[in-house]
py3Dmol code that shows the C-alpha trace and the ligand (Angstrom):
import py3Dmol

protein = """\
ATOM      1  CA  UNK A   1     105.572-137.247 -99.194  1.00  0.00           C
ATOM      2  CA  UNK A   2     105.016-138.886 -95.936  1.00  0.00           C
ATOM      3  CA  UNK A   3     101.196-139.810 -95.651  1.00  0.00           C
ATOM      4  CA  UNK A   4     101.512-142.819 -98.138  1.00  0.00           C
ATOM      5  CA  UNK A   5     104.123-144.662 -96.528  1.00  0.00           C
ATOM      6  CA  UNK A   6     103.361-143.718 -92.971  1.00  0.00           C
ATOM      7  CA  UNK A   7      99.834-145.090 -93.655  1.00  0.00           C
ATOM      8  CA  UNK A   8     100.587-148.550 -95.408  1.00  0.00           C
ATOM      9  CA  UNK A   9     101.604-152.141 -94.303  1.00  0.00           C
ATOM     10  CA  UNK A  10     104.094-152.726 -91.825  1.00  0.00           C
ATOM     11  CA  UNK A  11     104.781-148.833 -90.777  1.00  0.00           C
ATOM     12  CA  UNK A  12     101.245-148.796 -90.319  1.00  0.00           C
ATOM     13  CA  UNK A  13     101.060-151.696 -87.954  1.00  0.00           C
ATOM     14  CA  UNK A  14     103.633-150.554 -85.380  1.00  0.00           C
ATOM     15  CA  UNK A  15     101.582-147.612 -85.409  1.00  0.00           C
ATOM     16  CA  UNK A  16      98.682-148.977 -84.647  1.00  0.00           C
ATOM     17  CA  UNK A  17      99.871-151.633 -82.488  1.00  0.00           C
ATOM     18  CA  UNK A  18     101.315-148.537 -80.299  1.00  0.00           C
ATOM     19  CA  UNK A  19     104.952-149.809 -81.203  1.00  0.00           C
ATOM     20  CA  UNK A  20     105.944-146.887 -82.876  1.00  0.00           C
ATOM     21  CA  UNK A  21     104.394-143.130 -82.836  1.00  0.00           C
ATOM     22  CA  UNK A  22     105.617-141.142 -85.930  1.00  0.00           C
ATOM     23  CA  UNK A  23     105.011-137.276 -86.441  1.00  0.00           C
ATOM     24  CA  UNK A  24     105.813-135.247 -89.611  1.00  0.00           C
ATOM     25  CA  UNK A  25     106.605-131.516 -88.629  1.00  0.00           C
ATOM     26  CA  UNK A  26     107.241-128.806 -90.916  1.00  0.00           C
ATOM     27  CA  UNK A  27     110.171-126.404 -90.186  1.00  0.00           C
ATOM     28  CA  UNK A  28     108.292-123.644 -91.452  1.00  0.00           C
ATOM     29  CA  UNK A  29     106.163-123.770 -87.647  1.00  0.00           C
ATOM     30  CA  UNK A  30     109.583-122.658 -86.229  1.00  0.00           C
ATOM     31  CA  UNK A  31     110.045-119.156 -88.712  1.00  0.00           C
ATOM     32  CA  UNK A  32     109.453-116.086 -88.165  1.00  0.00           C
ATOM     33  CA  UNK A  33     109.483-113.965 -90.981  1.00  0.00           C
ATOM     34  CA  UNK A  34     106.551-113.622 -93.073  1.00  0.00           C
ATOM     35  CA  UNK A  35     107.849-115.910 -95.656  1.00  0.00           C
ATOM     36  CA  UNK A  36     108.664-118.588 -93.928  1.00  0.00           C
ATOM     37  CA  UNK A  37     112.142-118.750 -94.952  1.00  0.00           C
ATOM     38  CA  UNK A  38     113.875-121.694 -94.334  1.00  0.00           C
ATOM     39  CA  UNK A  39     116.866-121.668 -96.613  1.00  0.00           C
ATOM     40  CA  UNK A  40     119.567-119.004 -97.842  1.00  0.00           C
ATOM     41  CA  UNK A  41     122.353-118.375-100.329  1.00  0.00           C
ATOM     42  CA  UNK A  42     125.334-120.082 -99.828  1.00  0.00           C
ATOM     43  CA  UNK A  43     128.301-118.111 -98.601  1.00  0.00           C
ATOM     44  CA  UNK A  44     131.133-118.520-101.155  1.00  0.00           C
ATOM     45  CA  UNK A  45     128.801-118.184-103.908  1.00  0.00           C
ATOM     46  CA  UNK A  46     127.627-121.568-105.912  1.00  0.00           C
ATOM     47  CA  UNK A  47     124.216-122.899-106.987  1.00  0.00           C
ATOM     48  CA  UNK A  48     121.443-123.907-104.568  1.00  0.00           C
ATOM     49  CA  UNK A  49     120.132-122.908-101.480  1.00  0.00           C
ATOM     50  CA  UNK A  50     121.476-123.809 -97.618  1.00  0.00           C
ATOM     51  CA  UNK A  51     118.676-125.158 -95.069  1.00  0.00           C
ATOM     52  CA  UNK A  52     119.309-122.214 -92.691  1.00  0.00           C
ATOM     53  CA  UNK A  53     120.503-123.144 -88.888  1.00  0.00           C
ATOM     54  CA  UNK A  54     118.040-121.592 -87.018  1.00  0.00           C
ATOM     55  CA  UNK A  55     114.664-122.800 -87.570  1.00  0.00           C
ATOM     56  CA  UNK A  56     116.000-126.062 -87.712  1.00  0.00           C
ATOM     57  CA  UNK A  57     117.555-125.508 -83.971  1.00  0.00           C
ATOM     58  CA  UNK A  58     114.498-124.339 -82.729  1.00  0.00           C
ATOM     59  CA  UNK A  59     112.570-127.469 -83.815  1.00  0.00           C
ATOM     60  CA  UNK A  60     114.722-129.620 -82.251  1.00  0.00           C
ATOM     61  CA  UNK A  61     115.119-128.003 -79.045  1.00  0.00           C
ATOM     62  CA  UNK A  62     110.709-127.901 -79.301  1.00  0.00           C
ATOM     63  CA  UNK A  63     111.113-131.856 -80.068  1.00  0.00           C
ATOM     64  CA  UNK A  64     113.856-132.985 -77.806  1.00  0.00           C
ATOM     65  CA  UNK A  65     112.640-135.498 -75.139  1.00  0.00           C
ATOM     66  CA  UNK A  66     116.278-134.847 -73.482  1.00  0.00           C
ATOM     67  CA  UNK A  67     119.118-137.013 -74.172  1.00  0.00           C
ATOM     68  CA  UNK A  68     116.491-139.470 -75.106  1.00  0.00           C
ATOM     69  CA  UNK A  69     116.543-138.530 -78.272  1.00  0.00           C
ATOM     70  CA  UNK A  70     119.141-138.905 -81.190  1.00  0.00           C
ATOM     71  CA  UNK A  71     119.109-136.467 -83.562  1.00  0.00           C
ATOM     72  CA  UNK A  72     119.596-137.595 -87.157  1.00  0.00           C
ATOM     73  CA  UNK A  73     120.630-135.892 -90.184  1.00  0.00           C
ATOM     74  CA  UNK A  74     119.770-137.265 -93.630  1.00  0.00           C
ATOM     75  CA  UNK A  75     122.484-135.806 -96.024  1.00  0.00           C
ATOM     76  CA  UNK A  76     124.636-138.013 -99.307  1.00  0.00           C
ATOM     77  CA  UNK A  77     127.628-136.620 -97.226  1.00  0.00           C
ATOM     78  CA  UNK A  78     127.241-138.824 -94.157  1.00  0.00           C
ATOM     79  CA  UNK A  79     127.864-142.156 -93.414  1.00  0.00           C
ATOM     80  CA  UNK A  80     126.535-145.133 -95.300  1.00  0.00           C
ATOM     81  CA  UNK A  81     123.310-146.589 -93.193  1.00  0.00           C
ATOM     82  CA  UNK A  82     122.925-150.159 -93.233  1.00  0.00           C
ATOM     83  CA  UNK A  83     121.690-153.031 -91.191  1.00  0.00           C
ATOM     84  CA  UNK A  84     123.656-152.571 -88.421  1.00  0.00           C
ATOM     85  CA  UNK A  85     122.484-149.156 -87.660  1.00  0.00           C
ATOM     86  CA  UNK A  86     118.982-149.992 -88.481  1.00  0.00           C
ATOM     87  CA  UNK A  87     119.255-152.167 -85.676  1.00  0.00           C
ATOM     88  CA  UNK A  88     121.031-149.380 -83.216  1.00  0.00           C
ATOM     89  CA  UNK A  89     117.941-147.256 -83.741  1.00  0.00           C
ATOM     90  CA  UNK A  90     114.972-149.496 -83.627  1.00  0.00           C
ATOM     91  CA  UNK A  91     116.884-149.797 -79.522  1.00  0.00           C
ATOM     92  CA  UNK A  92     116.542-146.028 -79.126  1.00  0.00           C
ATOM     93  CA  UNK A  93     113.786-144.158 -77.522  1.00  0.00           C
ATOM     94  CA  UNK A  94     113.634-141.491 -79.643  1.00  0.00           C
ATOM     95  CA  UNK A  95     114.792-140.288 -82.791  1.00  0.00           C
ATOM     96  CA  UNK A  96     114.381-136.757 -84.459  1.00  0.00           C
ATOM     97  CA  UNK A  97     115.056-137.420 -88.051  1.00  0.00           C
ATOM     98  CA  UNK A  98     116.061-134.055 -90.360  1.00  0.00           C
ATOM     99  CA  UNK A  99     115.425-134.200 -93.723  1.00  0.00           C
ATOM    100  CA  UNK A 100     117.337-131.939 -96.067  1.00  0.00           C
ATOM    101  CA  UNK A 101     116.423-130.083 -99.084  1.00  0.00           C
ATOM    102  CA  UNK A 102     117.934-127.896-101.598  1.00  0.00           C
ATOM    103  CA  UNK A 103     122.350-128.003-101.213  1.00  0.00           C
ATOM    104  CA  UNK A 104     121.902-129.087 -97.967  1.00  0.00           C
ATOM    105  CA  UNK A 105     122.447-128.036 -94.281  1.00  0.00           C
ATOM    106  CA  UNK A 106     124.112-125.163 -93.128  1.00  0.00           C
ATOM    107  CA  UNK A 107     126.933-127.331 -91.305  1.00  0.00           C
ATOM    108  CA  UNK A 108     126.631-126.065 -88.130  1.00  0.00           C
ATOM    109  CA  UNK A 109     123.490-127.752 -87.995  1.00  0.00           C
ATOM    110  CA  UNK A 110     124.962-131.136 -87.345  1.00  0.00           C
ATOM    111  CA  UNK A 111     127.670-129.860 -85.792  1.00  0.00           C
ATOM    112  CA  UNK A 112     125.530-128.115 -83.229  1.00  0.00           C
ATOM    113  CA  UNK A 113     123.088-131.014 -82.421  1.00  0.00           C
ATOM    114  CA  UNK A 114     125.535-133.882 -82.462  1.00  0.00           C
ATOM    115  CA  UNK A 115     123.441-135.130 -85.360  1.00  0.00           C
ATOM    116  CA  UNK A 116     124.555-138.198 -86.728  1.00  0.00           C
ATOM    117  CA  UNK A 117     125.084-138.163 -90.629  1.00  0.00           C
ATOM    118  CA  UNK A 118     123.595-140.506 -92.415  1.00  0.00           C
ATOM    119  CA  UNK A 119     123.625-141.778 -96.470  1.00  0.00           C
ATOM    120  CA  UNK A 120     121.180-144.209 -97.901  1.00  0.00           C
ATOM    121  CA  UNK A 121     123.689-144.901-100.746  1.00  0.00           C
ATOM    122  CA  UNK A 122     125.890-143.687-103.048  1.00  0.00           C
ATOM    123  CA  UNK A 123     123.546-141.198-105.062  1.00  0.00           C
ATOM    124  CA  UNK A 124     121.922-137.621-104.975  1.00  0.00           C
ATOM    125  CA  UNK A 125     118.073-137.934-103.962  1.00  0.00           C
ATOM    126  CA  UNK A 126     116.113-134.352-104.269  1.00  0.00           C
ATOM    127  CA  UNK A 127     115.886-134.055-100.345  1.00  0.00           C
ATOM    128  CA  UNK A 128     116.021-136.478 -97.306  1.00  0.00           C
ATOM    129  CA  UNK A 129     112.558-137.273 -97.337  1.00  0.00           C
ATOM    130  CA  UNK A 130     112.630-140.306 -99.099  1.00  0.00           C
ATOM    131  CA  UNK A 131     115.632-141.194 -96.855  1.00  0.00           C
ATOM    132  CA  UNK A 132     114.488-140.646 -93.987  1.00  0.00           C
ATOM    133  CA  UNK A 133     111.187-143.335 -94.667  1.00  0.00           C
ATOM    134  CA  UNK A 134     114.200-145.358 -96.167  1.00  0.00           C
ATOM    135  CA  UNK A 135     115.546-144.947 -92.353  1.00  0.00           C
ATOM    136  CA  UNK A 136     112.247-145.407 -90.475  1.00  0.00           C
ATOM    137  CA  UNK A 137     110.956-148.460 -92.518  1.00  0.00           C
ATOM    138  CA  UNK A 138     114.298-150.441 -91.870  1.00  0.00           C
ATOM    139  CA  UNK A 139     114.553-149.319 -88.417  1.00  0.00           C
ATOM    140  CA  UNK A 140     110.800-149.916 -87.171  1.00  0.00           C
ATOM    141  CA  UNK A 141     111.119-153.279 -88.476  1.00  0.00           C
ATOM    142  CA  UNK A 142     113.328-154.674 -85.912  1.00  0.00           C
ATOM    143  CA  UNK A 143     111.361-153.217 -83.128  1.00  0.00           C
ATOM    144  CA  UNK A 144     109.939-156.522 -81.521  1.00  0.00           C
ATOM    145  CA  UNK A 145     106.625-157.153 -81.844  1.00  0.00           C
ATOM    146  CA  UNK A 146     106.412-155.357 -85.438  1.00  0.00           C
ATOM    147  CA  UNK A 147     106.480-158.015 -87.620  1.00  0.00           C
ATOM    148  CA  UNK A 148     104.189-160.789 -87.459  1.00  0.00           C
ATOM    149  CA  UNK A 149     106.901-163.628 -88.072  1.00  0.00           C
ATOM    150  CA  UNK A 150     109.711-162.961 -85.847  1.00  0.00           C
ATOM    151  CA  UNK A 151     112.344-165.204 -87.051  1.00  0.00           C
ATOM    152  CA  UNK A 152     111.926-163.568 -90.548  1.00  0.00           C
ATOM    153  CA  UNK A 153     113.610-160.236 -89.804  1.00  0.00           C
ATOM    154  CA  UNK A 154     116.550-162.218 -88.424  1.00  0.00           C
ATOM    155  CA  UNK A 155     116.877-164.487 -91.724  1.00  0.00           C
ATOM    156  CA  UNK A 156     116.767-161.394 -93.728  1.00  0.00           C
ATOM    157  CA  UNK A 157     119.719-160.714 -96.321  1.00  0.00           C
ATOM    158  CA  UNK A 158     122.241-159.056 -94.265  1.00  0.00           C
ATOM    159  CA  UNK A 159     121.113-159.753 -91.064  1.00  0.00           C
ATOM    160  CA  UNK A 160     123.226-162.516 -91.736  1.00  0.00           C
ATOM    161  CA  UNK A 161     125.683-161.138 -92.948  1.00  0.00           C
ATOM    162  CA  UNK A 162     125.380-163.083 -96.457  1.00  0.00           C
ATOM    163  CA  UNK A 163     122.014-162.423 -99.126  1.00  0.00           C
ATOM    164  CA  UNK A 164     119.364-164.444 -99.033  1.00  0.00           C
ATOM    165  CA  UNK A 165     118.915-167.792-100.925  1.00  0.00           C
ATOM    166  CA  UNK A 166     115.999-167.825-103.858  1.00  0.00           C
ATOM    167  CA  UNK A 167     113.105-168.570-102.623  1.00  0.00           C
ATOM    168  CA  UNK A 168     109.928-170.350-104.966  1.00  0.00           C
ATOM    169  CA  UNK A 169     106.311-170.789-104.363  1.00  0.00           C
ATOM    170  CA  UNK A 170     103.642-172.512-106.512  1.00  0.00           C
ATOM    171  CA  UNK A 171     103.158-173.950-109.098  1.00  0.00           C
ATOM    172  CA  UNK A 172     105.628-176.374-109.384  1.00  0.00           C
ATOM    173  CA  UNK A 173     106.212-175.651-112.923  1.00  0.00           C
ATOM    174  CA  UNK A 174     105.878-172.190-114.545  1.00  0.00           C
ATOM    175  CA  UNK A 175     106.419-171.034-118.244  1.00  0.00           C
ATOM    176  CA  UNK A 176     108.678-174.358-118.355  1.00  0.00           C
ATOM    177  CA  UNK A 177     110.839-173.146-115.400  1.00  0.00           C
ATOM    178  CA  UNK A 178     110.913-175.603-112.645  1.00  0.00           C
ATOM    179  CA  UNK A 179     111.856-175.817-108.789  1.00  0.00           C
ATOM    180  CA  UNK A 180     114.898-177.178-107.161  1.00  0.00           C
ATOM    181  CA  UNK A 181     113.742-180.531-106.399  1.00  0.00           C
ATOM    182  CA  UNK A 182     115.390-180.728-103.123  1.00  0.00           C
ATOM    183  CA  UNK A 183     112.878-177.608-101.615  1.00  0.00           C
ATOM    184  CA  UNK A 184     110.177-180.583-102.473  1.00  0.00           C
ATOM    185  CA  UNK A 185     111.761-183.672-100.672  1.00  0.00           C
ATOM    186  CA  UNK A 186     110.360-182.637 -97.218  1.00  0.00           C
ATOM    187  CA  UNK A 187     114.161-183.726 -95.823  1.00  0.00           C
ATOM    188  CA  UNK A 188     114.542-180.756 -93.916  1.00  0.00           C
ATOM    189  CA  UNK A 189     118.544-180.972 -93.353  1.00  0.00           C
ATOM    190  CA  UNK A 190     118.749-181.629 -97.028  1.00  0.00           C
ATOM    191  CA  UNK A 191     116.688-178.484 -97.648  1.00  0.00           C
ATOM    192  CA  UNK A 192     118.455-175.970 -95.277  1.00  0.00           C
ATOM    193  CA  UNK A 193     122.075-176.786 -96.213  1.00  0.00           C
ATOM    194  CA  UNK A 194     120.836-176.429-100.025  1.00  0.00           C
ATOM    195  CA  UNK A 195     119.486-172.846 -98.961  1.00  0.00           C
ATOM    196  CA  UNK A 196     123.004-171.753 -97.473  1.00  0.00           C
ATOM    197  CA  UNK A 197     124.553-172.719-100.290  1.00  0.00           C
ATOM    198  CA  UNK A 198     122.550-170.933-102.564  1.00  0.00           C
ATOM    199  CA  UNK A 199     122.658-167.796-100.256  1.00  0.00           C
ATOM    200  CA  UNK A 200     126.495-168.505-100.567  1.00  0.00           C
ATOM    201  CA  UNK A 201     127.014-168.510-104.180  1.00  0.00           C
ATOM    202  CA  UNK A 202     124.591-165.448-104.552  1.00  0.00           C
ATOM    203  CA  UNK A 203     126.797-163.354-102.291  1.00  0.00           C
ATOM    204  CA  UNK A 204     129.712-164.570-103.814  1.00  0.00           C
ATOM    205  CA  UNK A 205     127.970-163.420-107.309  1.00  0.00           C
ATOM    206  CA  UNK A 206     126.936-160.584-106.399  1.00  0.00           C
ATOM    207  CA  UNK A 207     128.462-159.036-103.277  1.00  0.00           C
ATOM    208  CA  UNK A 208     131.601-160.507-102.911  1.00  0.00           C
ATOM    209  CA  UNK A 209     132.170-157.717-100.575  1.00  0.00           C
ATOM    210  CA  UNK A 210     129.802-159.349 -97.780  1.00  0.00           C
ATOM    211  CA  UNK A 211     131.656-162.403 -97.804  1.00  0.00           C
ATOM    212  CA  UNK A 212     134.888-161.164 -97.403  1.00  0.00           C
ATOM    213  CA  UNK A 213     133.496-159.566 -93.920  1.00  0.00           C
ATOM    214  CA  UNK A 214     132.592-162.652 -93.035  1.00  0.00           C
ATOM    215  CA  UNK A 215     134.243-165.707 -91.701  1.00  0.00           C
ATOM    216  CA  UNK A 216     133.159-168.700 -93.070  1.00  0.00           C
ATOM    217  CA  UNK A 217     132.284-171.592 -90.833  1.00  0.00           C
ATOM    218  CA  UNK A 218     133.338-175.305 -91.773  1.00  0.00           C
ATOM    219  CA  UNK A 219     130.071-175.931 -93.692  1.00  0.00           C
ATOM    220  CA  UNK A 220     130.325-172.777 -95.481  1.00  0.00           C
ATOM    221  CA  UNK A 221     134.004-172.907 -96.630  1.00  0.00           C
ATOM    222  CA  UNK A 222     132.985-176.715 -97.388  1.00  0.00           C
ATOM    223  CA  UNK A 223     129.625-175.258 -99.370  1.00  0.00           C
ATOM    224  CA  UNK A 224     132.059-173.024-101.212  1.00  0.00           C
ATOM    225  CA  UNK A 225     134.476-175.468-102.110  1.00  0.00           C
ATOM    226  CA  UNK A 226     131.293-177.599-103.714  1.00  0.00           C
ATOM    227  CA  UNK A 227     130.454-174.549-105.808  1.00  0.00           C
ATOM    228  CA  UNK A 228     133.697-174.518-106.947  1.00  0.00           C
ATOM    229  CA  UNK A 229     134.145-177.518-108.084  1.00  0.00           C
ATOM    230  CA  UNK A 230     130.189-176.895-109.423  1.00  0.00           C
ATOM    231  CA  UNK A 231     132.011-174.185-111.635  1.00  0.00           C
ATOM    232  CA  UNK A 232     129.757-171.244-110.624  1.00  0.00           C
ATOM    233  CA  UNK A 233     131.027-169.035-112.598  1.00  0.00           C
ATOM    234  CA  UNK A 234     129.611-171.292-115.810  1.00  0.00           C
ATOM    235  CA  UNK A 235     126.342-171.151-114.072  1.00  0.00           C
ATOM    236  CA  UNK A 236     126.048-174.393-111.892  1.00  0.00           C
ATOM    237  CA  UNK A 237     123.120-176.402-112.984  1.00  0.00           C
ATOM    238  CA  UNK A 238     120.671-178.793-110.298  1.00  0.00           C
ATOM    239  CA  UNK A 239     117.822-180.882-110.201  1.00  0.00           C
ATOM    240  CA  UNK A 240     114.489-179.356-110.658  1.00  0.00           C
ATOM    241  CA  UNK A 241     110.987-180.072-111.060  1.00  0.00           C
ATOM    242  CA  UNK A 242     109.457-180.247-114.800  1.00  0.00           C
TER     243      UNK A 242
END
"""
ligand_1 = """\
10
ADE
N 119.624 -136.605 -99.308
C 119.829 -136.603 -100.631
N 120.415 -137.727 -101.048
C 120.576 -138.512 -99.937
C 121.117 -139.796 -99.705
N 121.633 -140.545 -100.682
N 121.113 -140.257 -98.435
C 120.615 -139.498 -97.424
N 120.107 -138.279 -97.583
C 120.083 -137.785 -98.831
"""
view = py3Dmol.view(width=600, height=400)
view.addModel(protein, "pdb")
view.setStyle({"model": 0}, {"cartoon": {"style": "trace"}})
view.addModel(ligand_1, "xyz")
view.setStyle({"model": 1}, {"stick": {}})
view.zoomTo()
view.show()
């Protein structure tokens, strides 16, 4: 599950750039029963199997650098990961990630190792795998140096704190859509106060949660107030290109 994403595009270039060293283990090295048993029954009865506590203790205390490292558990019961955090972690030295399968963890797993808890979002994947490259792509990132363009990680939706505004390429005209004529007038004031009020009424469409975490500045609540009177809600309409 890991040697795809690992191996592609950006997580591939802090690798080999030296930014970022990622290792897959398999908590089966740290069993000793024949089988290889890494889960059990639950106690209490119920469907599903428990990732047991112990081999999972002994690969962390194999993998620990120390208190350098942050252990983190991938599990729908912790809490919701998000930009912010991605941004905590890309500053840490070391991160042990656990992924989950089956029910889920025997709790005194996290309890144990002060893991922190963490949801990618409000639904029930098959294990933390996918998670935890969910964690590591959005985290690795922000590391500086990573990306190529290093304004565009801090223009990214969220990392504003409102989403993005649309963004168009060429041609100018495609299958009789057009593009916001303003994006074309090479008046570069005109052009950015056009994109934060686009970013603006998406959030406001879309997320009106984000904006109401926000405090809008004088252009924004003035923005805003021209959307209103636009009538957003009817679907504002603009200049564009033919
Ligand atoms: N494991 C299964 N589902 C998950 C989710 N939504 N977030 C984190 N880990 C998970």
């Amino acid at each position: 599950m890991f040697q795809g994403p690992l191996q592609e595009s950006i997580l591939r270039r802090a690798q080999d750039k030296g930014l970022a060293e990622i290792r897959v283990h398999d908590l089966r090295t740290w069993t000793h029963d024949r089988h290889r048993v890494v889960d059990d029954v639950p106690y209490g009865g119920g469907a599903g199997m428990v990732l047991k506590p112990e081999p999972v203790f002994e690969a962390v205390e194999a993998l620990r650098h120390g208190p350098e490292s942050t252990v983190v558990a991938l599990t729908p019961q912790g809490i919701p990961f998000g930009q912010r955090l991605a941004d905590e972690l890309s500053r840490l030295p070391h991160l042990i990630l656990l992924c989950g399968r089956y029910e889920g963890f025997d709790d005194r797993i996290p309890q144990g190792l002060q893991a922190l808890e963490l949801s990618i979002g409000d639904y029930v994947l098959s294990g933390g795998e996918v998670p935890a490259l969910v964690v590591l792509d959005a985290t690795i990132r922000l590391i500086p140096g990573v990306l190529g363009d290093e304004t565009s990680a801090l223009t990214d939706s969220f990392a504003m704190g409102l989403l993005e505004h649309p963004h168009f390429t060429r041609p100018p005209s495609f299958r009789g859509m057009g593009v916001p004529a303003v994006l074309l007038s090479g008046d570069h004031q005109a052009i950015a106060r056009w994109r934060r009020k686009q970013a603006l009424r998406r959030t406001r469409e879309r997320r009106p949660d984000l904006l109401a975490r926000t405090t809008p500045s004088d252009l924004d609540q003035e923005l805003l107030a021209e959307l209103d009177a636009e009538g957003v809600a009817m679907g504002g309409s603009e200049e564009t290109t033919r």
